[in-house]
N, C-alpha and C positions, 0 to 999 in steps of 0.2 A: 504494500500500500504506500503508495507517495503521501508526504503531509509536507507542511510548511507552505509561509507566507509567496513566495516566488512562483514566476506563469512555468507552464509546461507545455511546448509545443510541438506537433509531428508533424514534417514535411518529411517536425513539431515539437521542445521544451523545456525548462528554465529551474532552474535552482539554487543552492547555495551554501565553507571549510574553512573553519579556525581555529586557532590553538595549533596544540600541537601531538603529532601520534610517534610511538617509540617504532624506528624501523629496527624492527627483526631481523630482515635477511633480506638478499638479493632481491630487487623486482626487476621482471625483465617484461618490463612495460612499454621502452619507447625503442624507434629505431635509428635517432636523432641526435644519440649519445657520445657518438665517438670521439673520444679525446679529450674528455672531462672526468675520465677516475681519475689523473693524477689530484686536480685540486681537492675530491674526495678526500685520498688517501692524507691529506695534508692538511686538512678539518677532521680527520679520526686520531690525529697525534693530539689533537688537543681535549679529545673526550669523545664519549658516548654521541652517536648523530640521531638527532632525531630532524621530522618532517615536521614545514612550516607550511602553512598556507602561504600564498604569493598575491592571492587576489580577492574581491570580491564581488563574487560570482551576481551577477544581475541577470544573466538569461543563458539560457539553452535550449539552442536549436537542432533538432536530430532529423536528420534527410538518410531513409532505406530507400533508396535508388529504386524504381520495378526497373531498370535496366538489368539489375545483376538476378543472374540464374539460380531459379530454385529446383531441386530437385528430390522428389519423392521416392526415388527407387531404393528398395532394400538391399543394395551392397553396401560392400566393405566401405567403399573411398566414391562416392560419385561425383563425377564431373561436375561440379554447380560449387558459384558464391556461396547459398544459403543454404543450406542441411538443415531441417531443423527438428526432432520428435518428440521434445520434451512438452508439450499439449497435444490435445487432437488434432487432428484434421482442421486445415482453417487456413486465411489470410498467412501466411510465414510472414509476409512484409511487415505484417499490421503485428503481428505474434513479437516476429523480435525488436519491429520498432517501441514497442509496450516495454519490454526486456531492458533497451538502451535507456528510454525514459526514466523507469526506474534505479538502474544504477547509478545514472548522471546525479539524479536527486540525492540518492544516498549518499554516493562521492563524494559530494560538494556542499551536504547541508550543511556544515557549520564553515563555511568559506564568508566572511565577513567583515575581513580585514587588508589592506591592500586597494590599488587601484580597482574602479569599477570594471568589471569585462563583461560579454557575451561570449558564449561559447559555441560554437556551430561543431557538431560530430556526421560527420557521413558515413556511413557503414561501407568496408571495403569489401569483407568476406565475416562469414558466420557459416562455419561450417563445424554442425557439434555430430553426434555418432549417429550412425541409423541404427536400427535394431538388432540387425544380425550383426554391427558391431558393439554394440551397448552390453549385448545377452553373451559376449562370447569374449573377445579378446581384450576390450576396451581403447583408448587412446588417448588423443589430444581433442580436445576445445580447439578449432583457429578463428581465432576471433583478433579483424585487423579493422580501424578507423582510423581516418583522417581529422586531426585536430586541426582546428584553429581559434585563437584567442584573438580578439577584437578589446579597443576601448569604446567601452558602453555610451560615451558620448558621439562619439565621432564617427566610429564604424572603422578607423584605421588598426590593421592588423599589427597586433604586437608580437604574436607567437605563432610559426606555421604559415600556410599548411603543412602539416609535416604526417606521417603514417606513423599508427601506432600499435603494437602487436600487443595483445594481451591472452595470447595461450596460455593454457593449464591442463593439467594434466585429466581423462576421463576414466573414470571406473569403469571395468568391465565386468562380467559373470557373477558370480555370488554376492561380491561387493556391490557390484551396483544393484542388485536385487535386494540386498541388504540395505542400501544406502536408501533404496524407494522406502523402503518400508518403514524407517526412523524418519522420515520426510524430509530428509539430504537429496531433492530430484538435479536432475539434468539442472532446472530454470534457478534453482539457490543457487548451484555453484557455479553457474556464469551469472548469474546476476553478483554475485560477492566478488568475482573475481572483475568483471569488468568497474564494479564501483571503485576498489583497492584498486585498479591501474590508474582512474581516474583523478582520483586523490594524489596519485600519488606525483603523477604529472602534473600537475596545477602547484604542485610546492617545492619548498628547497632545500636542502639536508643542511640542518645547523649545530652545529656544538653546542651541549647544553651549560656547557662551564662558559664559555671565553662568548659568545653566543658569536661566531664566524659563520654566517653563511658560503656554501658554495656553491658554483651556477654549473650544478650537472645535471642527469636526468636520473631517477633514481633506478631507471636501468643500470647505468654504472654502479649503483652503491656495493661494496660489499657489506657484509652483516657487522653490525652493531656489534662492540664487546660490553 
């Protein structure tokens, strides 16, 4: 369920991250990172990193393309953008653009601090298991968007476009039967994990002693000590 003050829109929608969240481990969220672990590595000599917000989030806009191919067929790997079997039968467009909505809002609710932005996500790929792979071998989520950050007054682009990968890992066979049945489906663990990439991309890893920001993407980060 989406809550909070802020619009939500699907071509459409809007939300809004602040404070601060302890990073854990590795995120391998962005593909825009290259050449920014050194200054990491060099903000982890000064202490423990956590993530900052960087903005405050005024809107988000989410565009699922009908250009990109959906496909229904029960193999392993099918040819198609969108894969999708975690609901019934239905709109997929409409399906995972509900999905993005949702993460965006959660990613970003407490974003509050910072320059005002707008956020536009376009979906590049959504391709989660079909059945005979869910029931049997399991795999990856590929789940890839295009970010872009705007100033909420102006419309000028401050960040992006740039492509963002947020794969994770899919259960297969007993587990994932297991995992239905504790109500762990397909749609929780991409919608958690697309939220966590979201966040994690809209902020900046800081030391929490010296408070040194560094300007990487928390793709880069390695794990917190």
């Amino acid at each position: 369920m989406i809550t909070g003050w802020r619009n939500i829109v699907m071509v459409l929608a809007i939300a809004g991250l602040g404070g601060c969240a302890a990073l854990n481990g590795p995120q391998e969220g962005s593909s825009s990172a290259q050449g920014r672990l050194g200054a990491v590595k060099s903000a982890r000599m000064q202490g423990p990193i956590y993530m900052m917000a960087q903005y405050d989030v005024e809107n988000i806009t989410i565009d699922v393309p009908r250009s990109l191919k959906v496909s229904e067929a029960n193999t392993y790997r099918p040819n198609a953008d969108i894969v999708w079997r975690g609901e019934p039968f239905g709109d997929r467009y409409a399906q995972v653009g509900a999905i993005l909505a949702e993460a965006m809002a959660t990613g970003t609710a407490m974003m509050t601090s910072g320059p005002k932005v707008d956020i536009e996500i376009t979906l590049a790929r959504f391709h989660a298991l079909t059945e005979r792979t869910r029931y049997s071998i399991g795999g990856v989520h590929a789940m890839q968007f295009d970010l872009t950050v705007r100033d909420a007054a102006t419309g000028a682009i401050i960040d992006g476009p740039r492509r963002i990968v947020a794969d994770t890992p899919a259960s297969g066979g007993a587990k994932a039967i297991a995992e239905d049945a504790a109500g762990r489906t397909q749609r929780v663990v991409v919608t958690e994990r697309l939220a966590e990439v979201i966040r994690f991309e809209l902020s900046k890893p800081v030391t929490a002693d010296a408070g040194v920001l560094a300007s990487a993407s928390p793709a880069d980060l390695p794990a917190a000590n």
